[in-house]
Structure formats: C-alpha cells, structure tokens
C-alpha positions, 0 to 999 in steps of 0.5 A, spaced: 279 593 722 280 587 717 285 591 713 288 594 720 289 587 721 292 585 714 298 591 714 299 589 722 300 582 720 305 584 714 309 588 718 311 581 723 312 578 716 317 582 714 320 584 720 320 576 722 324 576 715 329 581 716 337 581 719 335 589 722 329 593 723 330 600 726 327 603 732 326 611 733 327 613 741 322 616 745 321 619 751 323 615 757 326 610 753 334 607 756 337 601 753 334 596 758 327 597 756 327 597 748 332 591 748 327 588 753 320 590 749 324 586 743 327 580 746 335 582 745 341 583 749 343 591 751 350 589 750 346 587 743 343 593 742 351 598 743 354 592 739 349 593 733 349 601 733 357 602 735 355 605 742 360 608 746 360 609 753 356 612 758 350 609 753 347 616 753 341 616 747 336 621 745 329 621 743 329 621 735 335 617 735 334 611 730 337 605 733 338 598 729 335 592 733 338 585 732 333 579 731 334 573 731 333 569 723 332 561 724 330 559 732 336 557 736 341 560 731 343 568 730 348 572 727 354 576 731 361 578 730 366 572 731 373 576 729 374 583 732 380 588 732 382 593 737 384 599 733 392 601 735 395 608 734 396 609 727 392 604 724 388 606 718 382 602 715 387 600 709 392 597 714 387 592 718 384 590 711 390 588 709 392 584 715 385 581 716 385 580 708 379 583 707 376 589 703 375 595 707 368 597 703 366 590 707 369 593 713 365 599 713 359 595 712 359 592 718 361 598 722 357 601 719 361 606 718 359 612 714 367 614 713 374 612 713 376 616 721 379 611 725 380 613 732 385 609 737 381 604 741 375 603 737 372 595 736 372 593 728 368 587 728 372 584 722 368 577 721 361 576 722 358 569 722 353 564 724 352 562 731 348 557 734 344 557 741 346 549 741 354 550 745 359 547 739 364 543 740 367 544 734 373 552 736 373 557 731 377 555 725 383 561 727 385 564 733 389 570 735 396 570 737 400 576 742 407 575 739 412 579 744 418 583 741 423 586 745 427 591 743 435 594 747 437 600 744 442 605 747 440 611 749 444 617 753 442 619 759 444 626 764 445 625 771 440 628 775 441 631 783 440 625 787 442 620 782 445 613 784 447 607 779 441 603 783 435 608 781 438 609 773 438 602 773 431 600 775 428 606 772 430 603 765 429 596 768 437 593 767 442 592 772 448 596 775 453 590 773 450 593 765 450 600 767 458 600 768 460 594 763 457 600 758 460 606 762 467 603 763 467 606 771 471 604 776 471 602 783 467 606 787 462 607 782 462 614 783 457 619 778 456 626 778 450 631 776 450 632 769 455 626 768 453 623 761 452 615 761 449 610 756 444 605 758 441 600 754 433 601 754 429 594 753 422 596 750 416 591 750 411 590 744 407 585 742 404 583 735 397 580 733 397 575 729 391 571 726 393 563 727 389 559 724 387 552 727 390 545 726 386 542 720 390 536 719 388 530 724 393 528 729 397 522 728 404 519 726 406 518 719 412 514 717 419 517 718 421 513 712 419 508 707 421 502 708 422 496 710 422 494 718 427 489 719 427 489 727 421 490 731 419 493 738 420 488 744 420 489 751 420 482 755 424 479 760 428 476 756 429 482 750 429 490 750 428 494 744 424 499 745 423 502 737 423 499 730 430 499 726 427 502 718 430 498 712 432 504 707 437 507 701 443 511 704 443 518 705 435 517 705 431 523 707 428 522 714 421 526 715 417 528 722 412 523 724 408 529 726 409 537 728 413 538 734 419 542 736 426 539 736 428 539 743 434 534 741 439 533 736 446 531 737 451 524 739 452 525 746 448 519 747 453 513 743 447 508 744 443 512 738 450 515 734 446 521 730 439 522 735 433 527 734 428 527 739 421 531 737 416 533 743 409 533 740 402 534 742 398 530 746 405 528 752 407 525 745 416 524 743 419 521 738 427 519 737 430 518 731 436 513 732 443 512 728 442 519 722 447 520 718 446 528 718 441 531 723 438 538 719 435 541 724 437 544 731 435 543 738 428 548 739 426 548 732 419 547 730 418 542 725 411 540 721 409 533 720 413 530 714 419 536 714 425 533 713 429 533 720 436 529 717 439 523 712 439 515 713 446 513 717 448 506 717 444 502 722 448 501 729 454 500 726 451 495 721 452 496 713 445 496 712 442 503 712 437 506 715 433 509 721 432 507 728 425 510 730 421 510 737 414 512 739 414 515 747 408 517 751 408 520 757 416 518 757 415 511 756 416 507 749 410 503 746 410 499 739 410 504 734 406 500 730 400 501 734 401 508 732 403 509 724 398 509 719 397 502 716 400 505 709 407 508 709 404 514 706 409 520 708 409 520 700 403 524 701 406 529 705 411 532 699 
C-alpha cells in the first residue's frame, strides 16, 4: 500500500512539473468532461491538440492536456496567423521572423502541409491571471490595397450601362469616358466595352507598439529670445527660437503633417503637426518647408531649414504648442534639456 502511495505521489510531482501531460480517450468521454476532470478550458483543450470543427474524438485518442505552471499564471498563444491561399511555412517564417522548426513545435506539426484557414500559433508566451495593464509590445495592421485594371467586357442580352456599371462597382459616367460613346448611350449584345475593375485586398502587418514615451523635444537648438504671453495687455501664443541660419528644424514629437504652406502672411513659411493626445505643434517663419501636407513624420525628423524671424535679421523659429486648439506655453511641455541632439 506504501509503495502504491509513493508512485501516486510521484506521478502528481511530475505532472504538477510539467508544460503538458497526455491523456488517452475513453469510452463515453467528450470535451467537456476531460477539460472538467483536469481543471482546463475546452476551448484549451482544441487549441492544445490542433482541433478542428465539429470537435469529434475517438477512444484510444491521446490528447495533450494543458496545466498551468506557477499559480495565477500559464502559457498561451499571444500571436496568431490565419493561413492565406498560397502561403507556405517558408512564407509566414519569413514575415514573422521566426524558424519554421519553431513554428512545427508549437503546432505541433508532424509535416510542412498547410491548408487555407488553418490557425498557426506564431508566439507563445507567459500570461498572467492578474489583467495586465501593460498592451502587447506589437499589433496587427490590415493595410488595404485597391487595385483598377482594364478588363473587356461582352455585352449580354438585357445589358444596360447601369447594370455594367454597379456589377463592376464603377459608374455609367466612367463607362462612357472609357468607351468614347454618344448620346443616347446605346450598347448592343456582343458589343465589346472596357471597364475599368477595382479590386480590394488587404495586407497584414505586424506593428510594433510605441517604446519612446510621449513627450516634446525641442525643434531647434537654441536660445528663446521671445517667450509665451497671453494677457490683456499682450498676445503672443508661442516662442521665437534663437538659431544659426538655414538651420535644421526637427518635429517635436511624431504626428502627421496636416499644414504646410505661406497662405497665412502672419507666420511666412508655417508647418503644423497633428499629434497624439489632441495635441499641435506650429512651426512659424521656416525658411524651407521639407516636408508636404498629409505626410507622417517621427519625433526629431527633419520638417524644414530656419528663416529670418518675422522679418527681422536674427534667424530662427517661431514655435507654439496647442491643446485641444488652444496655445499653452510651450515651456511647460519641453524637456528641460535642449536634447533634440539625441535624436540624431
């Protein structure tokens, strides 16, 4: 009886000390009961042995069984791919960047056959019970590609230029532009006309999140020789920057260009950047603008060259910091240290 206790009591032991164990299936077992007896999820269970709808298992079956290492903590996929049409295991290893022996391992997958839909776990890694407040350290993008091509299209009985046109999501106005036709517009069956067909795909992309805290670094080094002031007696809502000539003006933080241009006399040569956080920043009196309107720019990226300060001979940069349209001293808001150097 002892001895039957000390091999019970070493099987816990090594089971409690592993990643997986396996379990043969029996007579009058499902999903439900096996994940029930040993603690886990069913969704666990088909996740762990790469099952496929309707879920059917077989006595003899072996199933792995996932168990939890330390308490209140587990190892689960945290990246997945849904395999595409002519993808292979070379294909999602290479975008992934990852070896595809690595892929098979955690697949578990006894040979390099893919099949269209198939889930790949690409990334395993550590979650805790406790709801992290911290994101993944990457996310996936769907970037969407259109397409237009010319394609000739026969003209069928009970055709019209309407019909044509929404079956190839276009326009009548398109379809006789194309065509060169003349009022009325009439077309005939078998009549040969171009169309010009839009097609739609979209392309994945890992991103990875932002690692660079939010904040503004300066656009320029140098000396601030007018500040901020907004009072009754004056009104100038950003800091004129003291520099070198024709020196480089680098983005305060990243953000898409969403003006560039002189329309407005009062700044000459003006940039403004739209930021995270209901954050702008206007750049005022640049000498040359190197960057255009709807361009995404990267904090300390070069957007343009110094000017001569509202028609003065001293050189430099006019600089406001807006939130939620309105100018705060931007002062507040820049590192202590002119360290846009760092950002070389």
């Amino acid at each position: 009886m002892r001895s039957f206790i000390s091999v019970l009591a070493l099987f816990f032991i090594l089971v409690s000390t592993s990643s997986a164990l396996t379990y043969t299936v029996k007579k009058g077992d499902n999903l439900g009961k096996i994940a029930k007896k040993y603690g886990v999820s069913v969704k666990s269970l088909i996740q762990a042995n790469n099952l496929k709808k309707p879920y059917i298992i077989r006595p003899g079956q072996k199933l792995k069984i996932p168990v939890k290492g330390k308490k209140g903590s587990s190892y689960k996929c945290v990246l997945k791919h849904k395999v595409k049409k002519g993808e292979s295991l070379i294909k999602i290893a290479k975008k992934y960047r990852v070896w595809v022996k690595d892929l098979k391992k955690i697949n578990n997958l006894k040979s390099d056959r893919l099949y269209v839909g198939q889930v790949l776990c690409i990334k395993t890694g550590k979650v805790s019970s406790k709801k992290s407040k911290n994101k993944k350290s990457f996310y996936i993008k769907k970037k969407k590609i259109v397409t237009k091509r010319i394609i000739r299209y026969r003209v069928k009985k009970g055709d019209s230029l309407s019909k044509i046109a929404q079956k190839y999501n276009t326009t009548v106005s398109r379809l006789v532009k194309l065509n060169n036709l003349k009022k009325p517009y009439i077309i005939r069956p078998g009549q040969r006309l171009k169309v010009e067909k839009r097609e739609v795909t979209y392309v994945e992309e890992v991103v990875k999140r932002r690692t660079v805290p939010f904040g503004f670094v300066w656009p320029v080094e140098g000396k601030v020789i007018n500040p901020f002031v907004n009072n009754a007696r004056k009104r100038h809502l950003g800091i004129d920057i003291k520099t070198e000539c024709s020196s480089p003006i680098k983005a305060a933080e990243d953000g898409k260009v969403i003006f560039a241009g002189d329309s407005i006399k009062a700044y000459g040569n003006l940039i403004i950047i739209k930021h995270a956080k209901r954050f702008n920043t206007v750049y005022g009196h640049v000498g040359k603008i190197a960057v255009k309107e709807g361009q995404t720019v990267k904090k300390g990226d070069v957007i343009g060259f110094t000017g001569k300060l509202n028609n003065s001979d001293v050189c430099g940069v006019y600089f406001e910091i807006r939130k939620n349209a309105v100018p705060v001293d931007p002062l507040v808001f820049l590192s202590k240290k002119n360290d846009s150097k760092k950002l070389n």
